[in-house]
Every structure is written in structure tokens, then in C-alpha cells.
MARRO-265808 format. One record per atom (N, C-alpha, C): residue in three letters; x, y, z. Coordinates in steps of 0.1 Angstrom, whole numbers, plus 5000, padded with zeros to 4 digits. Layout:
REM MARRO-265808
ALAXYZ;...
This chain:
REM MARRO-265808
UNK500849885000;UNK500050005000;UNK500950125000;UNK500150194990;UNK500950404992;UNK501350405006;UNK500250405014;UNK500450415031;UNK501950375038;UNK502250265035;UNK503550235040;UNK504550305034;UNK504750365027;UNK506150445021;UNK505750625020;UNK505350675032;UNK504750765031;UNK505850915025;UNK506950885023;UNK507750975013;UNK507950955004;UNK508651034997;UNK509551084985;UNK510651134981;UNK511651054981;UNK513351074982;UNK513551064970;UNK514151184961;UNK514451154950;UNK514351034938;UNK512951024936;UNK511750964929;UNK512250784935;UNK512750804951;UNK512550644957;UNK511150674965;UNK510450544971;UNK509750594981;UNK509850534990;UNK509950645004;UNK511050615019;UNK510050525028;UNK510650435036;UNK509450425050;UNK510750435059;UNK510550505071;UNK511950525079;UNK510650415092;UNK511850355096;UNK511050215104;UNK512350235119;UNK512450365128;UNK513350345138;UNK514550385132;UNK515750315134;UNK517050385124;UNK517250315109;UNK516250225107;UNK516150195092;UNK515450285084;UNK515950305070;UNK515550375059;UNK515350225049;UNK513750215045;UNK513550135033;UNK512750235023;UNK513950175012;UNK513550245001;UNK513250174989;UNK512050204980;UNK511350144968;UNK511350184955;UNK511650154945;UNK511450224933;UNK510850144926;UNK509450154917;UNK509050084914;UNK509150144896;UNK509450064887;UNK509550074875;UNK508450014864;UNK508550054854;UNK507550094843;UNK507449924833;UNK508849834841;UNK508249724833;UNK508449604840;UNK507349694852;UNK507449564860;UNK508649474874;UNK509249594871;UNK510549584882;UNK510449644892;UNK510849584905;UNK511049694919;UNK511849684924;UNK512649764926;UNK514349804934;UNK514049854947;UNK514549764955;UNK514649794967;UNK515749824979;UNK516049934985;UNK517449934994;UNK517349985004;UNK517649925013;UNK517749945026;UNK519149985035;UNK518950075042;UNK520550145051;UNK519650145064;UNK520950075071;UNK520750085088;UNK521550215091;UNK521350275100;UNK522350445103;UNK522450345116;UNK521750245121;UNK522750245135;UNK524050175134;UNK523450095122;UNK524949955117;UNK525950025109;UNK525150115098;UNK525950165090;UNK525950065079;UNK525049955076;UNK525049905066;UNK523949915060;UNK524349875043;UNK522849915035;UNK522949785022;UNK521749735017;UNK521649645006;UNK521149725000;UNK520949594986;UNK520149654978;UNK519349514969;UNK518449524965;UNK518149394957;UNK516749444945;UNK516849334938;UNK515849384924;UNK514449254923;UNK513249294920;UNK512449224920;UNK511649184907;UNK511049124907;UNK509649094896;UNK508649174904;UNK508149184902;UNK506349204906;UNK506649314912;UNK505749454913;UNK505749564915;UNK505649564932;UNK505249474936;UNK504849444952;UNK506449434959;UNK507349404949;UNK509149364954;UNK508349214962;UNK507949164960;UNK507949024965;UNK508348934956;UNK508348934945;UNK508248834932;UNK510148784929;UNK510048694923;UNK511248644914;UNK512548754920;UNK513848724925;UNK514648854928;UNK515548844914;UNK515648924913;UNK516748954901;UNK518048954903;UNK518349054912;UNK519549084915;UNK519549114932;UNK520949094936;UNK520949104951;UNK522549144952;UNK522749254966;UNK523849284963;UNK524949144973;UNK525749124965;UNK526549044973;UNK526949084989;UNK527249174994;UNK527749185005;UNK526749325008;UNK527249345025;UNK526249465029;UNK527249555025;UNK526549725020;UNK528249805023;UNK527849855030;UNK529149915034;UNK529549975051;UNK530050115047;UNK529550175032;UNK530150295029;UNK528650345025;UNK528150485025;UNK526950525023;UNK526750585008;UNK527750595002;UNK528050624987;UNK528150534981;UNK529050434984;UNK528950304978;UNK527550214975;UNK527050264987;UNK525350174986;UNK524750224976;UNK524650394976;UNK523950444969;UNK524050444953;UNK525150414950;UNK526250434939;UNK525650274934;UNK525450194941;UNK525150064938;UNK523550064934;UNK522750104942;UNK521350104941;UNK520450204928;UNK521450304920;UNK521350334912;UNK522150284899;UNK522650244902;UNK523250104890;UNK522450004888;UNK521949934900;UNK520749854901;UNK519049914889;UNK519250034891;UNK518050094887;UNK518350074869;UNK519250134867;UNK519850164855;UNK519850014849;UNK520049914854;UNK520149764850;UNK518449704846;UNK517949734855;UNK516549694858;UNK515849794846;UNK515849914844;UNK515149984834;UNK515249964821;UNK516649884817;UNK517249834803;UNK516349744802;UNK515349604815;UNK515249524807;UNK513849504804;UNK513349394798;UNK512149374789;UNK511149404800;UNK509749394797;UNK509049414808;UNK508649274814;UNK508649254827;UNK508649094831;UNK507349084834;UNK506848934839;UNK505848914849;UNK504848934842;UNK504648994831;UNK503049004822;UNK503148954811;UNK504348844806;UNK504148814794;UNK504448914781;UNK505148994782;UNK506049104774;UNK506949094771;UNK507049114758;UNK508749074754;UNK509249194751;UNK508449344755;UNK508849464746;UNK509549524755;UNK510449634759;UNK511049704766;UNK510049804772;UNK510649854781;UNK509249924791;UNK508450004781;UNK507250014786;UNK506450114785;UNK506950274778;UNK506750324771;UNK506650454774;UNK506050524777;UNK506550604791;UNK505250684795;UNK505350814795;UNK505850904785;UNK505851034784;UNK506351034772;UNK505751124765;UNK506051154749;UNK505451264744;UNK505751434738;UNK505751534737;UNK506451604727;UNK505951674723;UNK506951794715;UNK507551904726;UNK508851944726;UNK509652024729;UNK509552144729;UNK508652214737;UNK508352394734;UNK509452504738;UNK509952544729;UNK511452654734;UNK512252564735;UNK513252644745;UNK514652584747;UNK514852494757;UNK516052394757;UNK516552294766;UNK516952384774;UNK516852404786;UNK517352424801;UNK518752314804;UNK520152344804;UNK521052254809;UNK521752334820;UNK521552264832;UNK521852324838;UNK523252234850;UNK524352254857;UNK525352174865;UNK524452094874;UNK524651984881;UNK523951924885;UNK523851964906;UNK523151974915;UNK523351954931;UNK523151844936;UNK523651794933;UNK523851674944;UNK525351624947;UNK526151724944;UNK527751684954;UNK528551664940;UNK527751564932;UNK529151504922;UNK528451584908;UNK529451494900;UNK529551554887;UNK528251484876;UNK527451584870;UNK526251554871;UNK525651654862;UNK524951654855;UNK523951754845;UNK522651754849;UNK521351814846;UNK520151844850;UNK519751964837;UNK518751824830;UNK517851914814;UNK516251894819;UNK516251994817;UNK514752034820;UNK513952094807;UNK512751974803;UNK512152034790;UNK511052074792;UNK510352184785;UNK509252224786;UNK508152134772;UNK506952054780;UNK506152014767;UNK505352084762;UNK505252064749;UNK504052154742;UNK502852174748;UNK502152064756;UNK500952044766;UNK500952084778;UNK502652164781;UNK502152274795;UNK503352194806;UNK503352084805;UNK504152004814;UNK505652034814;UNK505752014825;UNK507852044823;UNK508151924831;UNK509451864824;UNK510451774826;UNK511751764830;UNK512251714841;UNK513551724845;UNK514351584845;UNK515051594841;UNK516151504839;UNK517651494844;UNK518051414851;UNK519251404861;UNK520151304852;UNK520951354850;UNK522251254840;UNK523551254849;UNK523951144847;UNK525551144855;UNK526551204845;UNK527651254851;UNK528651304836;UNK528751234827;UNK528751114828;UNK529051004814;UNK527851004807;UNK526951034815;UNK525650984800;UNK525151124800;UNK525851254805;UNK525751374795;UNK526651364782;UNK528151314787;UNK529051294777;UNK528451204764;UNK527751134768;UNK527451014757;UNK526151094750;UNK525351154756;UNK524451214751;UNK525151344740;UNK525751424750;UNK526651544736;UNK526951454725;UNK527651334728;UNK528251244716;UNK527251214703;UNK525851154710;UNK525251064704;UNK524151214690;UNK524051334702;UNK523451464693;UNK524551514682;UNK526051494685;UNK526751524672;UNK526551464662;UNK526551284664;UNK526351194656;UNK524851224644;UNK524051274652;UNK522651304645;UNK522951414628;UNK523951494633;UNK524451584622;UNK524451464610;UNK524951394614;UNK525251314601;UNK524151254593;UNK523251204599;UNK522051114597;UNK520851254593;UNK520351344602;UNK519651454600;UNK519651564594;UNK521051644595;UNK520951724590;UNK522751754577;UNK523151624570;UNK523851634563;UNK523751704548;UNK522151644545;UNK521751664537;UNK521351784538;UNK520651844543;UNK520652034546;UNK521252114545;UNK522652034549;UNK523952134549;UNK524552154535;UNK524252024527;UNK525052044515;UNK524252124510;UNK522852134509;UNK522452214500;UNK522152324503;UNK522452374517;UNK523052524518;UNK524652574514;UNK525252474512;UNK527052474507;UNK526752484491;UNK525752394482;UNK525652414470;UNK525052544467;UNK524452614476;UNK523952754472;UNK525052834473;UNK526152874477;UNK526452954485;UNK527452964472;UNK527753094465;UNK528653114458;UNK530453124456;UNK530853064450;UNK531952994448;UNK533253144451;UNK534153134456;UNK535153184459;UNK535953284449;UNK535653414440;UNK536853434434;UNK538453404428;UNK538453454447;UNK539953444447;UNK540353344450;UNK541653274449;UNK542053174447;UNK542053124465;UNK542053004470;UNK542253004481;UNK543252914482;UNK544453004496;UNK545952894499;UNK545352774504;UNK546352694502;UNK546252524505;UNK546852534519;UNK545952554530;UNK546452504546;UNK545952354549;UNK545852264542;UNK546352134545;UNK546952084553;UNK548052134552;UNK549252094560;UNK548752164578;UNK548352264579;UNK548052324590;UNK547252254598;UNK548352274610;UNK547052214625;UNK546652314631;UNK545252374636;UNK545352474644;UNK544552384659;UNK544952484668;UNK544652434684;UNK543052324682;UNK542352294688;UNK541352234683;UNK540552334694;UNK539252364694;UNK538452484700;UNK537752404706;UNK536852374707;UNK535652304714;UNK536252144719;UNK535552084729;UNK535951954740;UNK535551854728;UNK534351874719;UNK534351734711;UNK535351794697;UNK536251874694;UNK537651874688;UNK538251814695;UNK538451794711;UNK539951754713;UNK539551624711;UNK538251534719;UNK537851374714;UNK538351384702;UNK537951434690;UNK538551394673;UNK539951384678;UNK540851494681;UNK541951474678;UNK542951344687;UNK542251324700;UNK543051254708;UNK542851094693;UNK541851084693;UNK541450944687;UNK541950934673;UNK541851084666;UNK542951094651;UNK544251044657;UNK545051114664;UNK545951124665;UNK547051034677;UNK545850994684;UNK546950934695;UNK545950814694;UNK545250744690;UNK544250664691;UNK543450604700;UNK543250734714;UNK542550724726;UNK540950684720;UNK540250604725;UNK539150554720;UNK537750664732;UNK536750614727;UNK535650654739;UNK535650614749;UNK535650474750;UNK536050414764;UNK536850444769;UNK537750514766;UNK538650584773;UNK538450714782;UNK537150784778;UNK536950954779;UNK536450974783;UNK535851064795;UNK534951164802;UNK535051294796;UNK534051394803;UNK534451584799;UNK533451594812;UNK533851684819;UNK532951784828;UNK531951834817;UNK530551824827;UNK529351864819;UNK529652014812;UNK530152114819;UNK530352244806;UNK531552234800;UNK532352074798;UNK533152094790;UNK534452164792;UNK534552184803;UNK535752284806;UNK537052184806;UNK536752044809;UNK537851964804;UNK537551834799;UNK538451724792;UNK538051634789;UNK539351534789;UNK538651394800;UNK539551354807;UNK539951134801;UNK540851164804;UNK541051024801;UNK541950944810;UNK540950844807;UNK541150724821;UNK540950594813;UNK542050514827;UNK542550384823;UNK543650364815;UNK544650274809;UNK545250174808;UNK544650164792;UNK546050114782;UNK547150194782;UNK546850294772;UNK545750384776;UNK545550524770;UNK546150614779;UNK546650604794;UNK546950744801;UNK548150684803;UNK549050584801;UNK550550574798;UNK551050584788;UNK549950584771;UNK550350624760;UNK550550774761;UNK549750864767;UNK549651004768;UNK550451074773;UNK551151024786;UNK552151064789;UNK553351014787;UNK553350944782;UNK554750914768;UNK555051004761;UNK553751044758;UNK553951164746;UNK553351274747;UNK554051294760;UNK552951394766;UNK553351554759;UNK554751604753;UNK555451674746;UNK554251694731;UNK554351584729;UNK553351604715;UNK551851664716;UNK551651584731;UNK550251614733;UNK550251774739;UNK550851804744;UNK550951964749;UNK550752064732;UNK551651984726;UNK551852084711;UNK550952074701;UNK549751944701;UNK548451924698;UNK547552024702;UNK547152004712;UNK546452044722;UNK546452214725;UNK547652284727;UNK547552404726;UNK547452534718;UNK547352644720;UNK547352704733;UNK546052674738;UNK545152664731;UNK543452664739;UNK543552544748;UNK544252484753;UNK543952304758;UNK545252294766;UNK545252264780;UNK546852224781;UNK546352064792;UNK547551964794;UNK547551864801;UNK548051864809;UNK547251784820;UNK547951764835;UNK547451624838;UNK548851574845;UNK548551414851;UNK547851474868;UNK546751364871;UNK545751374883;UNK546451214885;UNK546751184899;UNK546751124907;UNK545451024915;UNK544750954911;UNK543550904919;UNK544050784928;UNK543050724935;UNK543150594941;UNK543250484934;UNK544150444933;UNK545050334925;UNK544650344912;UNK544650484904;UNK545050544892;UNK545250654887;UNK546050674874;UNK546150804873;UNK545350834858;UNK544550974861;UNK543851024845;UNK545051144847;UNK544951154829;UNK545251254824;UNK544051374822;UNK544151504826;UNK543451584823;UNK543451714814;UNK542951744805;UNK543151844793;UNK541951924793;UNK542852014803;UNK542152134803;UNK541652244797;UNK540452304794;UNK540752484790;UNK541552554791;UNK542152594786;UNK542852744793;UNK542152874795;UNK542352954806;UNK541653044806;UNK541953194797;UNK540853244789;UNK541453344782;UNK541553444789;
């Protein structure tokens, strides 16, 4: 029943039971994520169900309790993310969830940094029917998103372009051959082209801070190729872009910065 989960934590729904927090998320195909944190233990699970009730078939269960409160959380939204990818269960569906909002786009996308501590985006759209939408992305799947809206150029609007280029009257004067010329690369999805032209850093390799102010690469052996050549990569990359090795917990990214004008 509604009655037992009488809040609303960031679209979970809470029942605080003494120093337990149980939390619910129930999904569109038939899945319910459930996690629980003790504050007196300091431990928290998480587990995935069939049936909207979370009683049904479990799906997933976390192997051990954690004893870190980010980690839980960090876990219980990965759980979500796993559970939303799949088919809808329990009713004999073999389609992917439901869709349950669908709209035309009135004005502009709202992007805004994200608040909740980490690195994080927040698009908020306005529908044609009056309704507005918010949307919470973690850095990587803003990153994958900028990615995947470049990609569209190609498919959508290639053909537009040429035949605003075939209107556009032909040049006079003769124009010099800069071929040979590299200039700095300007924008964060230039430096992706060029790391991947040039040094063969792949995607799996890459993050960028949501406004792009830098774009980062991590893991093996993309961030010991880079700083091999880290001389080349400085003379790539600049003046608009420079690199710095970051030190993490049992790894190092390379970072390629903005520079400030």
C-alpha cells in the first residue's frame, strides 16, 4: 500500500522504520528496486524484484552489505539503470518498458550543473501540453548524450547542409592550401577527434565535465600512452587546451584542460 512508504526521496519511496530507511522504486516494466541502510549498523543492501509488490522472482541482490553510504547508493542506482534496460517481466512481454511520456519540445532545453555533490547534469524540458520535465544524468551519459546529438548531424541534417554549401557562391579568389596546417582544436568534442585521430585514445577511454571545461582520460594503456607523449600532446592540444596528470586511488587520468582566456 501507498500508506506504508509515506515519502518521497528523490523519485524512491521512503518508509523510515526506527533507524532503518527502506526504500522502493517501482518501474514501468514491472520491476521493483529495493534498498535498505541501517544508520545504527551503517549497513545498506540492495536487491531487484519481479512484481511491483518487490515480493516476486529477485533478480539481482547485492553480494555483501556496504559499510560505505555512497557506495550503497552508487550501487542502488546502477541496480535501477540495469532493471530499466530490461524487457517488461511478469506479464508476458517481450517489449521494453512502456513509454510513459511523449511530447513535442516547446522553446529551449534548460542545461543546467547538477546539486547533488558530484558531477552530474540536469535538462529540464518544457512540453507542448504545459508539462515540464527534469532530467538527472550522471557525467557519462551527458557525455554520451553530447556524443550521440553530434552523431545526428550526420543522419539529419547532412543533407541540409550540402544544399546550403551548393547555394552558396563559389570563391573568386583563389584560396591557399592549409592542408598541412594544424590549428589548436576549439571545442571539447575537437579535442575527442583529435585524441582518437591522433593518438588513438578510443571513447572508452573518455569523460568531459558537463560544461566541458575539460575532457578526461582514464584507464590503461590510453593514460601511459599520453604521457609518453605527453610533449606532442601539449603541442596538439595547445594553446586553447593544456594537460595535467591527476593522481587517483589506484589510478592515474590525464586531464586536458581549458585554458583560461
Amino acid at each position: 500500500m501507498n500508506d506504508d512508504w509515506p515519502e518521497q526521496v528523490d523519485g524512491w519511496e521512503l518508509a523510515r522504520h526506527d533507524r532503518v530507511e527502506d526504500y522502493r522504486r517501482r518501474l514501468a516494466n514491472n520491476i521493483t528496486v529495493t534498498a535498505t541502510w541501517d544508520n545504527g549498523l551503517g549497513i545498506g543492501r540492495v536487491e531487484a524484484y519481479v512484481e511491483p509488490a518487490g515480493i516476486g522472482r529477485t533478480l539481482s541482490r547485492s553480494r555483501k552489505d556496504f559499510r560505505d553510504k555512497e557506495a550503497f547508493w552508487t550501487a542502488a542506482h546502477s541496480v535501477v539503470e540495469m532493471a530499466a534496460n530490461l524487457p517488461s517481466l511478469g506479464q508476458g512481454h517481450e517489449s521494453p518498458a512502456e513509454l510513459v511520456l511523449f511530447g513535442d519540445v516547446a522553446g529551449t532545453v534548460e542545461a543546467e550543473p547538477g546539486s547533488a555533490g558530484v558531477p552530474e547534469a540536469e535538462l529540464t524540458f518544457t512540453l507542448a501540453d504545459g508539462r515540464s520535465v527534469a532530467l538527472r544524468m550522471s557525467d557519462e551519459q551527458a557525455f554520451d548524450l553530447c556524443r550521440r546529438i553530434d552523431r545526428l548531424e550526420d543522419h539529419v541534417w547532412s543533407e541540409e547542409r550540402e544544399e546550403v554549401e551548393d547555394a552558396l557562391p563559389e570563391a573568386a579568389a583563389e584560396v591557399p592550401d592549409t592542408t598541412e596546417i594544424q590549428s589548436s582544436p576549439d571545442t571539447g568534442h575537437d579535442v575527442v577527434a583529435l585524441l582518437g585521430r591522433q593518438f588513438g585514445v578510443g571513447e572508452d577511454h573518455l569523460m568531459a565535465r558537463v560544461d566541458w571545461s575539460a575532457v578526461i582520460v582514464v584507464g590503461d594503456p590510453a593514460v601511459s600512452s599520453l604521457i609518453e607523449q605527453s610533449d606532442e600532446l601539449a603541442t596538439a592540444i595547445g594553446p586553447r587546451w593544456y594537460p595535467t596528470v591527476v593522481d587517483r586511488p589506484s589510478e592515474r587520468w590525464v586531464v586536458l584542460s581549458r585554458a583560461s582566456n
